[in-house]
N, C-alpha and C positions, 0 to 999 in steps of 0.2 A: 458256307461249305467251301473246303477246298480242290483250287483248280486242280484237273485232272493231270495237268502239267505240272510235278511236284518237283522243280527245280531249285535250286537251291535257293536260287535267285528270288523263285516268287513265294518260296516258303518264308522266304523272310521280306519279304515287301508285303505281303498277308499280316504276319507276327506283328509288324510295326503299325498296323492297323488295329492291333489286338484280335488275330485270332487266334484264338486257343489252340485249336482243332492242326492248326500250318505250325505252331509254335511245339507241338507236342509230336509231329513228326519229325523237326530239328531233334528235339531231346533225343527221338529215336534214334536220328541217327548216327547222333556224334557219342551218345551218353557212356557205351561199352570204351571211347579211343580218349576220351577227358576221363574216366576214370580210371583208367588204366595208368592215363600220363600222371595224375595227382598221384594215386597209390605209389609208382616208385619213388615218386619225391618224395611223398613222408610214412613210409614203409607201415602201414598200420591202415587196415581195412575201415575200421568205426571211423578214422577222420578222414579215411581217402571217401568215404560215402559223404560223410558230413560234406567236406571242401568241394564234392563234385555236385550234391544238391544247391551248395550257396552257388556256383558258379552261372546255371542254368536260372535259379531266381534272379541273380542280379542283370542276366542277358536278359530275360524276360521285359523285368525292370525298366531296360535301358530302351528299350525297343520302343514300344508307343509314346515315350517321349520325346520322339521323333528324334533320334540321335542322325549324325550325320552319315545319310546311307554311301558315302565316299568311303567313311573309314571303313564301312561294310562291307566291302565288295565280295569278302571271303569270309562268311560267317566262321569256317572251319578255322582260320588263324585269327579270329576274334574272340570266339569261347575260349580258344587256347591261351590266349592273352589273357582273357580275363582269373584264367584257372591258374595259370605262372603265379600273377600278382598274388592269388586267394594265396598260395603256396608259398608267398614269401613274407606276405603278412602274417600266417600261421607261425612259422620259424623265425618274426620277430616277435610273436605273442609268447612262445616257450620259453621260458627260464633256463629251462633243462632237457640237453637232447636225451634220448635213448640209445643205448648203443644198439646196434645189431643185436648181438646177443640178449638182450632183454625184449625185442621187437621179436624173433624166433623165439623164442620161449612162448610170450604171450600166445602168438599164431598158434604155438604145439599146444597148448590149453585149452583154445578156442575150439581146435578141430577133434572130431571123430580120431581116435589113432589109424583106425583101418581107413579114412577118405585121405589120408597125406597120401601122394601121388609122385611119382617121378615129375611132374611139373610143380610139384612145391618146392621139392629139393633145386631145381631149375631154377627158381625164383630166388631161391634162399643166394645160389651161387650168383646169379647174375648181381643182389643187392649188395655182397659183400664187394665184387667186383666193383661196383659202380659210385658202392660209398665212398670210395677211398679219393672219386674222379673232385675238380673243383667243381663249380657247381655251373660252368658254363657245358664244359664237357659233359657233363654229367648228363643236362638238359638237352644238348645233343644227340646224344646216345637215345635216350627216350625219346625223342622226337625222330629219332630216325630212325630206329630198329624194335622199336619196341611197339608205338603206336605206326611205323611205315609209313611217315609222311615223306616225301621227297625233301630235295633239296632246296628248291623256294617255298615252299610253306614253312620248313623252317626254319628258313629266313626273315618271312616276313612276321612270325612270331616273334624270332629271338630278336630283330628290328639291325639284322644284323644283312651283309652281304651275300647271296650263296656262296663265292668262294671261301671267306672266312668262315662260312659253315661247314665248308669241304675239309680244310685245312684244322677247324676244330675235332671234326668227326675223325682226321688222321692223326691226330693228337692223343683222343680217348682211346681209340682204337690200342696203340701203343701203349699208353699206360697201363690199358686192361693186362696185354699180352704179357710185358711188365709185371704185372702182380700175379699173374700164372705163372712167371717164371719163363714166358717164353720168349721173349723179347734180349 
């Protein structure tokens, strides 16, 4: 059973024990901000599920094999690790990207007409915006505004400095305003 104290800390010093029960509160509670981050990287719901179930098996995985709970310290910038690489592995596996416009289409066939919402159209605009970024910026942006992590988590995902996170986040920012035309 899990301790009453469900800190991150012992949820995962639990997990690494193998228990289920601590390992399946983690999923809980990262599983909505990892799948969020996968889906804008590869703009497609069936592989942002796919790429965010492998990322939780392979933490799972890693965990009772007593990995080094050093590199753990912050399980929230370690699934995110994990979930990057899934997501670059993925787009070295593809042959062929999709553009946009074939990614909206699909989603307009998927959905209800009447459940498309002012937050799809939202999605739609921020993806065209953010395709265009290179893929550090890009990473940034979703890391910072999308899933709301600060500025050293992601840092210690992106394996990068906080201020070169600042100065990338001031980068994308611009190119966005750039592609709206406002810049």
């Amino acid at each position: 059973m899990v301790n009453t104290i469900d800190t991150e800390a012992n949820l995962v010093s639990l997990s690494a024990r193998g228990n289920k029960q601590a390992f399946g509160k983690l999923y809980d509670l990262y599983l909505e901000q990892i799948y969020r981050y996968i889906y804008y990287r590869v703009s497609d719901y069936q592989e942002a599920e796919d790429l965010t179930q492998a990322a939780f098996i392979k933490a799972w995985e890693k965990l009772p094999r007593g990995v080094n709970k050093a590199k753990i310290n912050n399980f929230r910038a370690w699934i995110y690790k994990i979930a990057h690489n899934l997501v670059i592995d993925f787009y070295r596996g593809r042959k062929s990207l999709a553009s946009l416009d074939e990614v909206a289409e699909r989603r307009d066939r998927d959905n209800d007409p009447e459940v498309v919402t002012t937050e799809h159209e939202t999605t739609r605009c921020l993806l065209q915006a953010i395709s265009h970024l290179d893929d550090k910026l890009k990473q940034v942006i979703i890391l910072r505004f999308i899933n709301q992590l600060d500025h050293a988590e992601t840092a210690q995902i992106m394996g990068l400095k906080e201020g070169n996170v600042r100065v990338l986040q001031h980068r994308a920012l611009v190119e966005i305003r750039k592609y709206y035309g406002e810049g």
